[in-house]
C-alpha positions as CSV (number, residue, x, y, z in Angstrom):
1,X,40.7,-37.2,50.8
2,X,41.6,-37.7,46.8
3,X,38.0,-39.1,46.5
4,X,36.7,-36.5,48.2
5,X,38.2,-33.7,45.9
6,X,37.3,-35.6,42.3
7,X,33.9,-36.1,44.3
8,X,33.3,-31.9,44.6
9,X,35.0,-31.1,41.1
10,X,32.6,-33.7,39.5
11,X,29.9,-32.5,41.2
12,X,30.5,-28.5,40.7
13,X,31.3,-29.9,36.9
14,X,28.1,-31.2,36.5
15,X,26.3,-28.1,37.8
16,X,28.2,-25.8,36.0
17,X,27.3,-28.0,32.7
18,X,23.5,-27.9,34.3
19,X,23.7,-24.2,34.8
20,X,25.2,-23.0,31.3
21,X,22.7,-25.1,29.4
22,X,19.9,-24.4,31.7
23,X,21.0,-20.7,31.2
24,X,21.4,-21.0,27.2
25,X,18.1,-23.6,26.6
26,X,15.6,-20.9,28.4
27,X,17.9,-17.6,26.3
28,X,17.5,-19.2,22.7
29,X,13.5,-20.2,23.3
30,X,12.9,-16.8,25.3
31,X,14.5,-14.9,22.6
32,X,13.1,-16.4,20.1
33,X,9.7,-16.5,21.2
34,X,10.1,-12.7,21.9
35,X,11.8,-11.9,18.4
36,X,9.1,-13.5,17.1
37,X,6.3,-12.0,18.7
38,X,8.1,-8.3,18.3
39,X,8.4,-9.3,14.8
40,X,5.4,-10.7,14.0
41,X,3.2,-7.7,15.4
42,X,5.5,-4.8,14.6
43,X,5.4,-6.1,10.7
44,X,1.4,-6.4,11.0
45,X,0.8,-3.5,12.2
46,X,3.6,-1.1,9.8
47,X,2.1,-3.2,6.8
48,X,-1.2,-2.2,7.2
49,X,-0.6,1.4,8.1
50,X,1.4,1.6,5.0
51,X,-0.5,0.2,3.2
52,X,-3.5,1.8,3.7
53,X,-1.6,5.1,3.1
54,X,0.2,3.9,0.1
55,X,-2.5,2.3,-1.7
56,X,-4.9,5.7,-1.0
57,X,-2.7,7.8,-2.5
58,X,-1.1,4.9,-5.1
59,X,-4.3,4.4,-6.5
60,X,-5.4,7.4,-8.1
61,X,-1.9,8.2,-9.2
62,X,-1.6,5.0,-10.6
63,X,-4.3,4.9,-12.3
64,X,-3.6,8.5,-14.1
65,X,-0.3,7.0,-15.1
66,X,-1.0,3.6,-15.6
67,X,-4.0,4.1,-18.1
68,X,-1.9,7.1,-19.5
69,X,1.9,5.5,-20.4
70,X,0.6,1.9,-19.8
71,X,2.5,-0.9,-21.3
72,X,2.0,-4.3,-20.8
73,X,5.3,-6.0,-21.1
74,X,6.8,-3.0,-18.9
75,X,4.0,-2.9,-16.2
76,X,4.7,-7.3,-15.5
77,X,8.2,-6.8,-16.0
78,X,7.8,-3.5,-13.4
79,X,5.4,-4.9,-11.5
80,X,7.8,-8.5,-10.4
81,X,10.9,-7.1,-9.8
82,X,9.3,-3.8,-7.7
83,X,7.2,-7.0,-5.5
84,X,10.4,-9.5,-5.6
85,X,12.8,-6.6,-4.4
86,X,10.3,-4.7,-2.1
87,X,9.5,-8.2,-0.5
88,X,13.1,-8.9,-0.2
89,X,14.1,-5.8,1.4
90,X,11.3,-5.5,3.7
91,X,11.8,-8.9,5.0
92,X,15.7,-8.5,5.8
93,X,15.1,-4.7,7.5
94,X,11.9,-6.6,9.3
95,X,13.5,-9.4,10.4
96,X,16.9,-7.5,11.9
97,X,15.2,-4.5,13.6
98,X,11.9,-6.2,14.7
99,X,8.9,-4.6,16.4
100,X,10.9,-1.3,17.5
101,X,11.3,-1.2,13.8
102,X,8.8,-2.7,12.4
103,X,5.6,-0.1,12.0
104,X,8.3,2.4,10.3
105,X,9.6,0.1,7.6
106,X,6.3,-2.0,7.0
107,X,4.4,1.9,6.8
108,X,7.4,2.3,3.6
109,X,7.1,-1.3,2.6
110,X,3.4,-1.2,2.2
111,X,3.2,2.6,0.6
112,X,5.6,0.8,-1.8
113,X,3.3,-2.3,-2.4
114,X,0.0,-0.5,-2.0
115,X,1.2,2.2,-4.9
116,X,2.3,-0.8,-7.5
117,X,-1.4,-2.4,-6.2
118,X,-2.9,0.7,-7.0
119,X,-1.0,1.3,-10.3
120,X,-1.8,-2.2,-11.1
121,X,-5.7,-2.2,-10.4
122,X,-5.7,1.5,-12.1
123,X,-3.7,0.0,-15.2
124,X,-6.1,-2.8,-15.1
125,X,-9.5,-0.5,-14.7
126,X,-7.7,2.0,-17.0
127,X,-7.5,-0.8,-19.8
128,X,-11.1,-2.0,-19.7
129,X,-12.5,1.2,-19.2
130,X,-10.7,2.7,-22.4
131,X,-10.9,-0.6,-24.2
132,X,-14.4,-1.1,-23.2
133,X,-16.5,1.7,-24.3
134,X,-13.9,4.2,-25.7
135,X,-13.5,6.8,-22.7
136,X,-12.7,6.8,-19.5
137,X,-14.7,8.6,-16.4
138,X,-12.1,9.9,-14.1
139,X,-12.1,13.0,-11.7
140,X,-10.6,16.3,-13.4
141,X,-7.6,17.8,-11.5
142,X,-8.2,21.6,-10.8
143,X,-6.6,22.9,-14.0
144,X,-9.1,20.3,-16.2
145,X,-12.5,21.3,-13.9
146,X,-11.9,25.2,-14.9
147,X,-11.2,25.1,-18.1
148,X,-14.1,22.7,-18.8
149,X,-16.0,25.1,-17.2
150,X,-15.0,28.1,-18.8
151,X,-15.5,25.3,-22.2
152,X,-19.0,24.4,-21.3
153,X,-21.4,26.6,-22.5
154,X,-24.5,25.1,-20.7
155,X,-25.4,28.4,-18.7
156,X,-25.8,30.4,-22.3
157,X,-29.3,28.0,-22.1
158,X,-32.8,30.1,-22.0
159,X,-34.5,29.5,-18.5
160,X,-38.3,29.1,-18.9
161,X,-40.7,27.1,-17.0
162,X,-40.2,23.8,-18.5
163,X,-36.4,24.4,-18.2
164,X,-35.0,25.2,-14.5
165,X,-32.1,25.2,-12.3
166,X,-32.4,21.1,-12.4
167,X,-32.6,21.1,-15.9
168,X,-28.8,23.2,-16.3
169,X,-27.1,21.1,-13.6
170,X,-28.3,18.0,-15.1
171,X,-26.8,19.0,-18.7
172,X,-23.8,20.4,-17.3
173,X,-23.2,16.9,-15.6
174,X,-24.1,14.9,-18.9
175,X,-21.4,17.4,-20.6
176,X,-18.9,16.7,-18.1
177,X,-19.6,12.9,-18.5
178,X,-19.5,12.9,-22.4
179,X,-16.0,14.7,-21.8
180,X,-15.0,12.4,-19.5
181,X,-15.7,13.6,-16.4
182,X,-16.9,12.4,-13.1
183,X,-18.9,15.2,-12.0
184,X,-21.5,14.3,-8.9
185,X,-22.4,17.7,-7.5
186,X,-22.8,21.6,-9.6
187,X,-23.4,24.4,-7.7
């Protein structure tokens, strides 16, 4: 009867043992595999919301302010530790709160990147352009479009025959341009 007892508590030993790491070996890969996967696609998909967002609306004001205040010791020094903290961060908040989290804080993580990107390609364009040929060609804010117009005194031209409509818009563009300008359309 003795044998018969050690018999059954080694046996229900073993498959408790079988059961717990049969139990824990399928958790760890499931959850993992899962985590992963959440991850991986939450982060891919926020990342490239964001940063389609960001680096639309980065770009232009980067490129104001980058060609306007820009310095190149300040825009490297900017520029590393904006990526090296952005990355940083966004990897930790990714990589606790997963794919529930993942499209909010990779939209914020790529606005982030995709503004310093498009600070960093306007610097860049804002640099050769200015560099380059001496002026930049740029599109005029509101305020800058109506007081060049009220500056531009192309309409004060004599129409004749050999001077039309085509004629004014094409000067008023070439004015525009020469003040640096992008103007594609006059009405």
């Amino acid at each position: 009867m003795k044998k018969w007892k050690v018999f059954l508590v080694f046996v229900s030993l073993t498959a408790l043992a079988g059961n717990v790491y049969f139990w824990y070996y399928h958790y760890a890969n499931s959850f993992q595999s899962g985590y992963d996967s959440g991850f991986l696609s939450g982060n891919e998909t926020g990342y490239q919301l964001g940063c389609f967002d960001g680096n639309q609306s980065g770009y232009q004001l980067g490129y104001a302010h980058g060609y306007d205040n820009g310095n190149a010791s300040g825009y490297q020094s900017g520029y590393f530790n904006g990526c090296s903290d952005g990355n940083h961060s966004g990897y930790q908040l990714g990589y606790s709160y997963g794919h529930d989290n993942g499209c909010e804080l990779g939209y914020l993580s790529g606005f982030n990147d995709g503004n310093e990107t498009g600070f960093a390609d306007g610097y860049v364009q804002g640099v050769e352009d200015g560099a380059g040929t001496g002026y930049t060609i740029r599109d005029p804010t509101y305020d800058e479009a109506i007081a060049f117009t009220a500056w531009d005194k192309t309409d004060e031209n004599e129409y004749s025959e050999n001077y039309t409509c085509h004629h004014f818009t094409a000067d008023f563009k070439n004015n525009a341009f020469q003040a640096g300008y992008r103007c594609g359309y006059v009405y």
